[in-house]
C-alpha positions as a Python dict, from the first residue, in 0.01 Angstrom:
ca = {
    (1, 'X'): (0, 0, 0),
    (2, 'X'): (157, 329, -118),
    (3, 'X'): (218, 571, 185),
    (4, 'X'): (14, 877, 212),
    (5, 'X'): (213, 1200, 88),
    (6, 'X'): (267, 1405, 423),
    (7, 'X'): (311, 1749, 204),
    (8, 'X'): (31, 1651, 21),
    (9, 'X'): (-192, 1570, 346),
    (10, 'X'): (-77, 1913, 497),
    (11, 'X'): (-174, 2145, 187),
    (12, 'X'): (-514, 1930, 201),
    (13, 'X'): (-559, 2056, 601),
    (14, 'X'): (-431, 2428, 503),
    (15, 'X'): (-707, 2485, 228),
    (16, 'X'): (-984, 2335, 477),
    (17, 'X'): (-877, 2603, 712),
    (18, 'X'): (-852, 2824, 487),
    (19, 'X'): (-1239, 2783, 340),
    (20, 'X'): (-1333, 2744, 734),
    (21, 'X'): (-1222, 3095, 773),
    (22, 'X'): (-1378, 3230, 439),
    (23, 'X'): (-1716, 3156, 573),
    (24, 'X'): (-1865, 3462, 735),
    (25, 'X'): (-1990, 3389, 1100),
    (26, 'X'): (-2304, 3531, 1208),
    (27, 'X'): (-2386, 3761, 1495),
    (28, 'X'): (-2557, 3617, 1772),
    (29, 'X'): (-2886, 3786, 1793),
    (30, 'X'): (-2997, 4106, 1984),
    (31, 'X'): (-3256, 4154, 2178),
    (32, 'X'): (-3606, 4222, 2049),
    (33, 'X'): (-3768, 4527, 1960),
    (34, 'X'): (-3916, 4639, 2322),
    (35, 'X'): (-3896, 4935, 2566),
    (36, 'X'): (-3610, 4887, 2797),
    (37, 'X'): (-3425, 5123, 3087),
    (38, 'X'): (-3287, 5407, 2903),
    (39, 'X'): (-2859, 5294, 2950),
    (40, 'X'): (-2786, 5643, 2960),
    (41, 'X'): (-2978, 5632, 3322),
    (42, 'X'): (-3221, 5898, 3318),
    (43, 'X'): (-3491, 5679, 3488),
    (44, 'X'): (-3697, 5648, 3203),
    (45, 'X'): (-3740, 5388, 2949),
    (46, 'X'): (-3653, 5393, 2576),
    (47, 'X'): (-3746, 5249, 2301),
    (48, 'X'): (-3508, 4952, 2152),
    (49, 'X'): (-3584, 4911, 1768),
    (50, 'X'): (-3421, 4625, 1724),
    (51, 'X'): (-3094, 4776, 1629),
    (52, 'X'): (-3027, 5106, 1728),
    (53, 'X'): (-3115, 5282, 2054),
    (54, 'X'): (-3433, 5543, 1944),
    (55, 'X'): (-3511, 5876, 2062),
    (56, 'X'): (-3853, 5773, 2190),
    (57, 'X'): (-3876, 5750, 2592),
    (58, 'X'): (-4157, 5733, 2801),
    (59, 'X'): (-4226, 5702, 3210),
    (60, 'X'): (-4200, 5353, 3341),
    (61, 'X'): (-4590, 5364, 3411),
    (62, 'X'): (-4668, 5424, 3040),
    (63, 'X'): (-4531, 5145, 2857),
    (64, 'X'): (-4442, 4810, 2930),
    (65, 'X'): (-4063, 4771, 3046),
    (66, 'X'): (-4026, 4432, 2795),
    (67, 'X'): (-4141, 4310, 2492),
    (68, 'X'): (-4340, 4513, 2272),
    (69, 'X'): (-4550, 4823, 2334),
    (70, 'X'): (-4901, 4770, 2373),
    (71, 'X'): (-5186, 4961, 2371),
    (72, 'X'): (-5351, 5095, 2660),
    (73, 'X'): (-5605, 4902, 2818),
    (74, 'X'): (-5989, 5070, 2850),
    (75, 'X'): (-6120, 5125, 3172),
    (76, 'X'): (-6434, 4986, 3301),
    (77, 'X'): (-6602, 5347, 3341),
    (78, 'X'): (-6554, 5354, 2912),
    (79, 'X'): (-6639, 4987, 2845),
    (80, 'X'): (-6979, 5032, 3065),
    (81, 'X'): (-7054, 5356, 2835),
    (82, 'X'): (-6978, 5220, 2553),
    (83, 'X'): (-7189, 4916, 2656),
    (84, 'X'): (-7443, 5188, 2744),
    (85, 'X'): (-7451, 5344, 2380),
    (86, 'X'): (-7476, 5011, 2216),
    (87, 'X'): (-7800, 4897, 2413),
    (88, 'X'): (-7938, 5263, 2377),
    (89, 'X'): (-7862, 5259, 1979),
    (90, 'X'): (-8017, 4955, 1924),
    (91, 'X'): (-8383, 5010, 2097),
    (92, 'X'): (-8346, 5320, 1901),
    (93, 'X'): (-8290, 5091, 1605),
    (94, 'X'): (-8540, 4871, 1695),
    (95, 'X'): (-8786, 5096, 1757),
    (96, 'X'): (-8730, 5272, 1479),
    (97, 'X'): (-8822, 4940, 1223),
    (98, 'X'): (-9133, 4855, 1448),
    (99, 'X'): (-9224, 5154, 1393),
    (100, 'X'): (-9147, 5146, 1031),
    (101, 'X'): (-9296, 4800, 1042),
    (102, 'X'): (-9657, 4887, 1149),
    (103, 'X'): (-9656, 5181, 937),
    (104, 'X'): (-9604, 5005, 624),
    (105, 'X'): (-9742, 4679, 736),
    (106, 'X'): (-9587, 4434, 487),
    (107, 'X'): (-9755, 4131, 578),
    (108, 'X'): (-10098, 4266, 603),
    (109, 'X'): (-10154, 4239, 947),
    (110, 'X'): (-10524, 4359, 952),
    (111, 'X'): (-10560, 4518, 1335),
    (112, 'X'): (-10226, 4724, 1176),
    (113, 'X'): (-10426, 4826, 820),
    (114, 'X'): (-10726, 4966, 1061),
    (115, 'X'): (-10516, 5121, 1298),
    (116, 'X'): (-10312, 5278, 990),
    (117, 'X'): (-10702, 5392, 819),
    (118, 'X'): (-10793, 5561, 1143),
    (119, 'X'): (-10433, 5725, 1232),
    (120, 'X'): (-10436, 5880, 860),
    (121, 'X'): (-10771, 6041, 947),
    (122, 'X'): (-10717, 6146, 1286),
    (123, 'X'): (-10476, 6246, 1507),
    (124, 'X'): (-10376, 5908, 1712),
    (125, 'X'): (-10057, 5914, 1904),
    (126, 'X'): (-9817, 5659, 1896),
    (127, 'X'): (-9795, 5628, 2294),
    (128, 'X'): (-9922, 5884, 2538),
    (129, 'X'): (-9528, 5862, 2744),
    (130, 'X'): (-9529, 5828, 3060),
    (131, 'X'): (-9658, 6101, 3243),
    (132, 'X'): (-10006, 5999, 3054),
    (133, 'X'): (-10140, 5663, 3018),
    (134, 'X'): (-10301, 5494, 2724),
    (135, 'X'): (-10710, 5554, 2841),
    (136, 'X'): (-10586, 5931, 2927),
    (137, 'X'): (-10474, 6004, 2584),
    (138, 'X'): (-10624, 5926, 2218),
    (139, 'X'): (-10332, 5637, 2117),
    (140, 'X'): (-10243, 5388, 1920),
    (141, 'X'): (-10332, 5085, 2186),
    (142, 'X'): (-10648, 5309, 2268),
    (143, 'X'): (-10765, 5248, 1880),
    (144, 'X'): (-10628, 4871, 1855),
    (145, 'X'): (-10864, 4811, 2159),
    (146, 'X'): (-11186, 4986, 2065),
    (147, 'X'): (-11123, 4836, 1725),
    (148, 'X'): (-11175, 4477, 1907),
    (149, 'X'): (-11440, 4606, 2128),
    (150, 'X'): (-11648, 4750, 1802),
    (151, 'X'): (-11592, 4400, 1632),
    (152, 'X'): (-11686, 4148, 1903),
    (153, 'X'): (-12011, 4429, 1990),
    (154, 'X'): (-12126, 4421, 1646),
    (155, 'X'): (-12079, 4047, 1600),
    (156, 'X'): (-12342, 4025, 1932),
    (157, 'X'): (-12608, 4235, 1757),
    (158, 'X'): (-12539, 4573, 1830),
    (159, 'X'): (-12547, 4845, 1530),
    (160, 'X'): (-12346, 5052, 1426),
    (161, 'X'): (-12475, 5368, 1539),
    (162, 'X'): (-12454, 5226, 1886),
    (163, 'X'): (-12094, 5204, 1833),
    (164, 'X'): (-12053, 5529, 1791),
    (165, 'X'): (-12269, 5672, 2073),
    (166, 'X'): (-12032, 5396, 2299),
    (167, 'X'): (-11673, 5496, 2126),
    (168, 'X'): (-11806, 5867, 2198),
    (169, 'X'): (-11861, 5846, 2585),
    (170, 'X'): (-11473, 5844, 2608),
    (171, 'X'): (-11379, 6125, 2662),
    (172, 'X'): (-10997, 6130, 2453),
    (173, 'X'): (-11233, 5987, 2186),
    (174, 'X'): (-11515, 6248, 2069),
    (175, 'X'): (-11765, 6200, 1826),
    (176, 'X'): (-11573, 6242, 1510),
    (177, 'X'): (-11303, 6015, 1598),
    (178, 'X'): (-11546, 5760, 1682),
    (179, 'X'): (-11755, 5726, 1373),
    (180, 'X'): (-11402, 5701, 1177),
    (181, 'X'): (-11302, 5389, 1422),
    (182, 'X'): (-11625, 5253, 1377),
    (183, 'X'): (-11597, 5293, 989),
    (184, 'X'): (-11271, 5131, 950),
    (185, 'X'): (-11339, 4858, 1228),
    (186, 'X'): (-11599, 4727, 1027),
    (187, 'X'): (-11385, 4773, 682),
    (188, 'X'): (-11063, 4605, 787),
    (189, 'X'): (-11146, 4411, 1102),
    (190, 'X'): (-11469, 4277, 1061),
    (191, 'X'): (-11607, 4255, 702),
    (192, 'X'): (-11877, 4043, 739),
    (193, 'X'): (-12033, 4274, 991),
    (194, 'X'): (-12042, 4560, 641),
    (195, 'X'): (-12418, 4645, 632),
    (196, 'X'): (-12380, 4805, 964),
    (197, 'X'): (-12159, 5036, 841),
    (198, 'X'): (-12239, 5419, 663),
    (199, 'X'): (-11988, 5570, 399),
    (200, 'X'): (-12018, 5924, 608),
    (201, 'X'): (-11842, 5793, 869),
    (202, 'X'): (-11525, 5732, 728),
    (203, 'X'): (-11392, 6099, 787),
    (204, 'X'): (-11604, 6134, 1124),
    (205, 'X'): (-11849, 6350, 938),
}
């Protein structure tokens, strides 16, 4: 067996060290990004980029002291507020298609199509508030319920014109506005009950 070359072997060894040293080594990394103690010790902290010291600082109650900034928190007080506003936008919301709902009554909802006949003819209030209740004021619920009173009286025998003289003995009611409720009771709420009822009524005439 032919004996290795031992000037051969050590120029082998020299260019292995050699390419060792020709391939760049690589910084160990640096800390993160992140507010840290300022090292110039003014007490505050200062904002580490990454790579170079910034010339952002802030107090050591306003940002983190490692790891990234992050934003500031909300307090209760503003979370219950803006919980407030939510609730309060949506019954506004709400009340808002209801009310858009039993204006335009898309399904047909008879008891809305009468109360709709006599509100265009009359001046019916959506709700009295709450200072004044529904049988102190002339209201929406007010006409919904005389509307089923007229009905179910009419469907018992009772005429017409005796519907009026009972609608009228309310006082928030009045003549006029009772002949119209009458009219359009028996129109859109009880059809079959129709030769009770007297085209003059329908604007309380």
């Amino acid at each position: 067996m032919d004996q290795e070359d031992p000037e051969k072997r050590i120029g082998e060894l020299e260019r292995q060290l050699a390419d060792t040293r020709a391939v760049p080594q690589q910084p160990p990394p640096g800390p993160p990004a992140a507010w840290y103690p300022d090292p110039s010790g003014s007490g505050r902290l200062r904002y580490f980029d990454g790579n170079v010291w910034t010339d952002s600082y802030s107090d050591p109650s306003a940002a983190q002291p490692t790891g990234s900034q992050r934003p500031a928190r909300m307090s209760m007080r503003a979370r219950l507020r803006l919980a407030m506003f939510a609730v309060v936008g949506s019954l506004i919301l709400a009340g808002a298609i209801y009310g858009l709902y039993e204006r335009f009554n898309p399904f047909h909802v008879p008891e809305l199509t009468y109360a709709n006949h006599v509100g265009d003819s009359t001046n019916v209030r959506t709700s009295c508030g709450r200072s004044t209740s529904d049988d102190e004021c002339f209201s929406e619920g007010k006409v919904k319920s005389w509307g089923r009173r007229i009905c179910s009286d009419l469907r018992r025998g009772a005429t017409g014109v005796e519907q009026i003289a009972t609608a009228s003995a309310d006082p928030v009611v009045g003549r006029a506005n009772a002949e119209i409720m009458v009219y359009w009771a028996i129109t859109d709420l009880c059809s079959d009950q129709m030769p009770k009822r007297q085209d003059q009524w329908k604007n309380g005439h």
